[in-house]
DSSP file (Angstrom, degrees, kcal/mol; ACC not computed):
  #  RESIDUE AA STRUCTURE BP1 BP2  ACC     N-H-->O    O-->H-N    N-H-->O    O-->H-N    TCO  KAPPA ALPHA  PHI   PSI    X-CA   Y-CA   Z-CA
    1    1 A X              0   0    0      0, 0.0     2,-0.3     0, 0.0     0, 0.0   0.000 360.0 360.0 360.0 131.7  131.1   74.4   46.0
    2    2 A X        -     0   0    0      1,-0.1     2,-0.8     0, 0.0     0, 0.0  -0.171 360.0-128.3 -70.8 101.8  130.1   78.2   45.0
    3    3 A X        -     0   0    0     -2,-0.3     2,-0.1     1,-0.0    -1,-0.1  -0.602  18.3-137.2 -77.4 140.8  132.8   80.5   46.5
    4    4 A X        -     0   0    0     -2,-0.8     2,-0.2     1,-0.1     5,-0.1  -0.246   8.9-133.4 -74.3 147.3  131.6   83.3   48.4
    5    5 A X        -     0   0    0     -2,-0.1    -1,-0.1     1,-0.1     4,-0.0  -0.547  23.8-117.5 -99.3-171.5  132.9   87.0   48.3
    6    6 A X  S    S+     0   0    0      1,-0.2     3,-0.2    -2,-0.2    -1,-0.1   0.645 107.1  71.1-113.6  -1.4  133.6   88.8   51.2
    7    7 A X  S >> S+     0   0    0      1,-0.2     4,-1.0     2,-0.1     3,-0.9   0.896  98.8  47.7 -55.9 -44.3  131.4   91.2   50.8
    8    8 A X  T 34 S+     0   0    0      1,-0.2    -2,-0.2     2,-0.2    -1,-0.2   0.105 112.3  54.5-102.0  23.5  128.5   88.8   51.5
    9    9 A X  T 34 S+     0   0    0     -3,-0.2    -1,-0.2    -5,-0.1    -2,-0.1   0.060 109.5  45.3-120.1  40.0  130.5   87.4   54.8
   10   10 A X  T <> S+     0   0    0     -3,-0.9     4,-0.7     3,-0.1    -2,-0.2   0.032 113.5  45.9-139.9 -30.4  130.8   90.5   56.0
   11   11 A X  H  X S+     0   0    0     -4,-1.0     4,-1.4     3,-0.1    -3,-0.2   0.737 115.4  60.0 -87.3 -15.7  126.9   91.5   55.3
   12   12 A X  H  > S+     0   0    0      2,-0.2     4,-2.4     1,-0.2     5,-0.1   0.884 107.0  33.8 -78.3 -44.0  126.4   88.1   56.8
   13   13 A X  H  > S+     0   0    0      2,-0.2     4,-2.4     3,-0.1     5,-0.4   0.943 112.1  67.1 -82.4 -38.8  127.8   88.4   60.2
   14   14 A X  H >X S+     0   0    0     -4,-0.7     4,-0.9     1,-0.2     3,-0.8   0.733 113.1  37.9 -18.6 -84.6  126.3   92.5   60.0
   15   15 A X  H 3X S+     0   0    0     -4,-1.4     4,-2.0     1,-0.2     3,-0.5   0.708 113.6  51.3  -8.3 -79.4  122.8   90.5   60.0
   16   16 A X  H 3X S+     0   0    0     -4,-2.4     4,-2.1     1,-0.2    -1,-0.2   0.809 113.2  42.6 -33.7 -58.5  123.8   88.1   62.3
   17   17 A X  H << S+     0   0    0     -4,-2.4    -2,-0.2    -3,-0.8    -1,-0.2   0.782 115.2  52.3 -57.3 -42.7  125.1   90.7   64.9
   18   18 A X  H  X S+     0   0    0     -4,-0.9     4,-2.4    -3,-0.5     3,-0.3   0.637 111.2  49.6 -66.7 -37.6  121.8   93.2   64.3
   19   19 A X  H  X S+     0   0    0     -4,-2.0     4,-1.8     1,-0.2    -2,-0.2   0.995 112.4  44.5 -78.7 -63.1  119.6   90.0   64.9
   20   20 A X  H  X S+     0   0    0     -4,-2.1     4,-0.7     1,-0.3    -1,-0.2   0.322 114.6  46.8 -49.1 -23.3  121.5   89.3   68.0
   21   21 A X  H  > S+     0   0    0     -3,-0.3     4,-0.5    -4,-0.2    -1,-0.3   0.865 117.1  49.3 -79.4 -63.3  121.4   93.1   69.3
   22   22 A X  H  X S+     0   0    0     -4,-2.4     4,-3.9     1,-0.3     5,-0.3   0.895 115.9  40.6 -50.7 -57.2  117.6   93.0   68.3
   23   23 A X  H  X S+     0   0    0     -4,-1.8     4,-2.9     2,-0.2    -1,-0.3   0.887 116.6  47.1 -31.4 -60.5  117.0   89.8   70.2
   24   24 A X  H >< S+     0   0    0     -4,-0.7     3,-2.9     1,-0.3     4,-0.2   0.654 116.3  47.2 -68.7-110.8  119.3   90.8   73.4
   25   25 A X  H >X S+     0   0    0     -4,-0.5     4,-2.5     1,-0.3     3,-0.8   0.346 110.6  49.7 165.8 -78.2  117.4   94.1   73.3
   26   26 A X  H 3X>S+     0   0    0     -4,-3.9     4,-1.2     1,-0.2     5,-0.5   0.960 117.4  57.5 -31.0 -47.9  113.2   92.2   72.9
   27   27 A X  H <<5S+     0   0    0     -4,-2.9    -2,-0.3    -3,-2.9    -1,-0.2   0.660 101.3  39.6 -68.6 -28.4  114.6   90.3   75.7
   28   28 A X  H <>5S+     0   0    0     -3,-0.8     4,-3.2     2,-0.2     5,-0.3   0.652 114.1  55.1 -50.6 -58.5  115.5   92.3   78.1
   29   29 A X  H  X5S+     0   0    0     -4,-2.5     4,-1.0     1,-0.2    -2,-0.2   0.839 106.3  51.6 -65.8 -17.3  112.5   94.4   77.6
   30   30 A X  H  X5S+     0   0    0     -4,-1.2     4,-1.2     2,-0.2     5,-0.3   0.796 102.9  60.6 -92.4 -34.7  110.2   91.4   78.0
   31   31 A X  H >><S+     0   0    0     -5,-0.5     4,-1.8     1,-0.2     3,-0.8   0.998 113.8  38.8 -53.7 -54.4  112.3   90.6   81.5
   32   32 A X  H 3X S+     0   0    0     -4,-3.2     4,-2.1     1,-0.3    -1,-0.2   0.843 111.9  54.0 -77.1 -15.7  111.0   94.3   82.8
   33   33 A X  H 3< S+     0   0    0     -4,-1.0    -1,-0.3    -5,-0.3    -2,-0.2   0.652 109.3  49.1 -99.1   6.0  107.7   94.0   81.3
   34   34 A X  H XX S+     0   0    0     -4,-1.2     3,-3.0    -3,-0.8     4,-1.1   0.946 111.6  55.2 -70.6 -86.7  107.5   90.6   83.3
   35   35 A X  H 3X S+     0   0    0     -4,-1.8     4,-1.6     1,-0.3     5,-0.2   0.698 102.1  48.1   9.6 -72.1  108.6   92.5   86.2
   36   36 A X  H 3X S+     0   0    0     -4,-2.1     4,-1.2    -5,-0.2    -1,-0.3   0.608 109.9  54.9 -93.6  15.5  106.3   94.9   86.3
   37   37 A X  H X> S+     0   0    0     -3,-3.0     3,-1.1     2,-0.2     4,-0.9   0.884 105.7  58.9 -74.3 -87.8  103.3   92.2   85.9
   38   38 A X  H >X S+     0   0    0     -4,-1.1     4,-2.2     1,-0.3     3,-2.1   0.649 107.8  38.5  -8.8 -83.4  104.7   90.8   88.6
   39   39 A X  H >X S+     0   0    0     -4,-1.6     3,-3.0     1,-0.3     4,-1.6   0.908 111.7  56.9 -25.6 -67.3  104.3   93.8   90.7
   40   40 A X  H <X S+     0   0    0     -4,-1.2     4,-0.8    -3,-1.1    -1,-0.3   0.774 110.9  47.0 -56.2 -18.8  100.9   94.8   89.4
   41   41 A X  H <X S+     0   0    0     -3,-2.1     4,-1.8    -4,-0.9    -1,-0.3   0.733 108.2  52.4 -92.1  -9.5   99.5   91.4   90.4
   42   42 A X  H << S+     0   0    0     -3,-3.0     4,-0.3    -4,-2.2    -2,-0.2   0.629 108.4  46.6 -88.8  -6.9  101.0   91.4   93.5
   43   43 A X  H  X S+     0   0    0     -4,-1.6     4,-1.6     2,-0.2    -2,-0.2   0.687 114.0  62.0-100.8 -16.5   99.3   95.0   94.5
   44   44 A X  H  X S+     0   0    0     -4,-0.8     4,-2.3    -5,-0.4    -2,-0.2   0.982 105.9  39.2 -73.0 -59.6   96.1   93.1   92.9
   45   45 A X  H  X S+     0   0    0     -4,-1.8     4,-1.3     1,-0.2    -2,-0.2   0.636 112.2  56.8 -73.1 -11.8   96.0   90.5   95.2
   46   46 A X  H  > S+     0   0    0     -4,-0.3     4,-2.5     2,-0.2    -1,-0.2   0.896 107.6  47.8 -85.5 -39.5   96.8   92.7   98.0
   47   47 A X  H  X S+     0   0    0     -4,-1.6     4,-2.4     2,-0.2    -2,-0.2   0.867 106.8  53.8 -60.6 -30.5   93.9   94.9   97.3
   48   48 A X  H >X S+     0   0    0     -4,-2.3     4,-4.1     2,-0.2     3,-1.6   0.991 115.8  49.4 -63.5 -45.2   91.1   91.8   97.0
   49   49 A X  H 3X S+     0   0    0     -4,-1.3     4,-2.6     1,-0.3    -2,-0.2   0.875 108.1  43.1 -35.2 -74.4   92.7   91.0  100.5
   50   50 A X  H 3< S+     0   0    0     -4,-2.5    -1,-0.3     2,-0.2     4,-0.3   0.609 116.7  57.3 -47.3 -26.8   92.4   94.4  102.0
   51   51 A X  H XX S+     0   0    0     -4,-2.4     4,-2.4    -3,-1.6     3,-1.5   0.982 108.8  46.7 -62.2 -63.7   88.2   94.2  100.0
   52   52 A X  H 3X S+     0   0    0     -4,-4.1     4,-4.5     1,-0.3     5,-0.3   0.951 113.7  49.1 -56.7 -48.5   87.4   91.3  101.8
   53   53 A X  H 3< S+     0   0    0     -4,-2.6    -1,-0.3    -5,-0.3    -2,-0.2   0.409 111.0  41.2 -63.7   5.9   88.6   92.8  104.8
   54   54 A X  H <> S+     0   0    0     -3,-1.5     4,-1.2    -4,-0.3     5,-0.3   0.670 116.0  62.9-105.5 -61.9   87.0   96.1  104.8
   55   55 A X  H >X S+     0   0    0     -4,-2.4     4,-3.7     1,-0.3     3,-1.6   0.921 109.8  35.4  -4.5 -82.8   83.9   93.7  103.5
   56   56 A X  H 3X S+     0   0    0     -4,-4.5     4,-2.1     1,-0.2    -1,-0.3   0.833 114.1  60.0 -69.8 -28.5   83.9   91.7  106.7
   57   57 A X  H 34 S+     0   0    0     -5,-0.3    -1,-0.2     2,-0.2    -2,-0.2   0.582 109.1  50.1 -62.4 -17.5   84.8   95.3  109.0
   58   58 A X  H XX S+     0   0    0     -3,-1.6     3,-2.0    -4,-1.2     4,-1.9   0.816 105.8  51.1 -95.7 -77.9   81.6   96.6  107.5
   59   59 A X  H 3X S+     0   0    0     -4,-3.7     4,-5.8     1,-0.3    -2,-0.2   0.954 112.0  48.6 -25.3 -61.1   79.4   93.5  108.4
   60   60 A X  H 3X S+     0   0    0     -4,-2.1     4,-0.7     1,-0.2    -1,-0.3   0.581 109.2  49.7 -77.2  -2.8   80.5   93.7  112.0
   61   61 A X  H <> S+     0   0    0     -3,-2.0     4,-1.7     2,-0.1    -1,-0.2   0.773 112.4  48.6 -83.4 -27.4   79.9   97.4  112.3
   62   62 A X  H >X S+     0   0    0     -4,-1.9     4,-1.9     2,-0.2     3,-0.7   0.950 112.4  56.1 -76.9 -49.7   76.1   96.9  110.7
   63   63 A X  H 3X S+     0   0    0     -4,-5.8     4,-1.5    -5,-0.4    -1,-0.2   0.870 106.6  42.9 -14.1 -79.2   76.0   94.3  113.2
   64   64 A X  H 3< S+     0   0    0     -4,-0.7     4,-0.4     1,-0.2    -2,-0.2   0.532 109.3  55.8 -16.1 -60.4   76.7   96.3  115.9
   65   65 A X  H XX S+     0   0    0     -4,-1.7     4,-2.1    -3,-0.7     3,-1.2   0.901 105.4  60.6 -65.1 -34.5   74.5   99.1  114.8
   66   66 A X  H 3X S+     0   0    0     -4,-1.9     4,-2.4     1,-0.3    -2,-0.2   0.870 107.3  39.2 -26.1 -71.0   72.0   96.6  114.9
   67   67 A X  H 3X S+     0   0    0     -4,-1.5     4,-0.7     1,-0.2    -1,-0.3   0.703 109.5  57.7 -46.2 -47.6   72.3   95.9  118.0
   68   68 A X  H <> S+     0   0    0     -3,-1.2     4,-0.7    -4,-0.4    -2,-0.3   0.872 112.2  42.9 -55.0 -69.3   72.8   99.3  119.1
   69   69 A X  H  < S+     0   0    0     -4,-2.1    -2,-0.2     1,-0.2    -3,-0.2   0.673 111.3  63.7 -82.3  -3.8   69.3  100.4  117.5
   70   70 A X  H  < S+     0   0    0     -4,-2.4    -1,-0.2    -5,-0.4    -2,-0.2   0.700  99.8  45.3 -74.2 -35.3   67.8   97.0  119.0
   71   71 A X  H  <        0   0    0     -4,-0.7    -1,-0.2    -3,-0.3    -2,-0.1   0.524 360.0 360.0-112.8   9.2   68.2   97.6  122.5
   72   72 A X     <        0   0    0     -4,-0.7    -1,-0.2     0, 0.0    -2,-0.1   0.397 360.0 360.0 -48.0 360.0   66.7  101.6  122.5
């Protein structure tokens, strides 16, 4: 078996340690960007809510006028 020098187990754990910073570091960012999907979908669905409901607040006022210009 090929002995190693200790130069190239010392660039080995560098690597190793730099991958592991890079990793930790993608990961983390992917957590917030997660994070703020979350949010933005939650302020999406709140807004279709609040559509339909403006929707249907709309109906019942045209109604209304309806009603309104029906019995002049």
């Amino acid at each position: 078996m090929p002995e190693f020098s200790s130069e190239f187990w010392i660039m080995l754990i560098t690597y190793g340690v730099s991958f592991g910073v890079v990793y930790g570091q993608i990961a983390t960012k992917l957590r917030y960007l997660e994070q703020k999907m979350d949010k933005h979908n939650g302020v999406i669905e709140r807004m279709a809510v609040a559509e339909r409901d403006l929707k249907s607040a709309w109906r019942v006022i045209d109604e209304l006028k309806e009603e309104v210009h029906s019995e002049r």
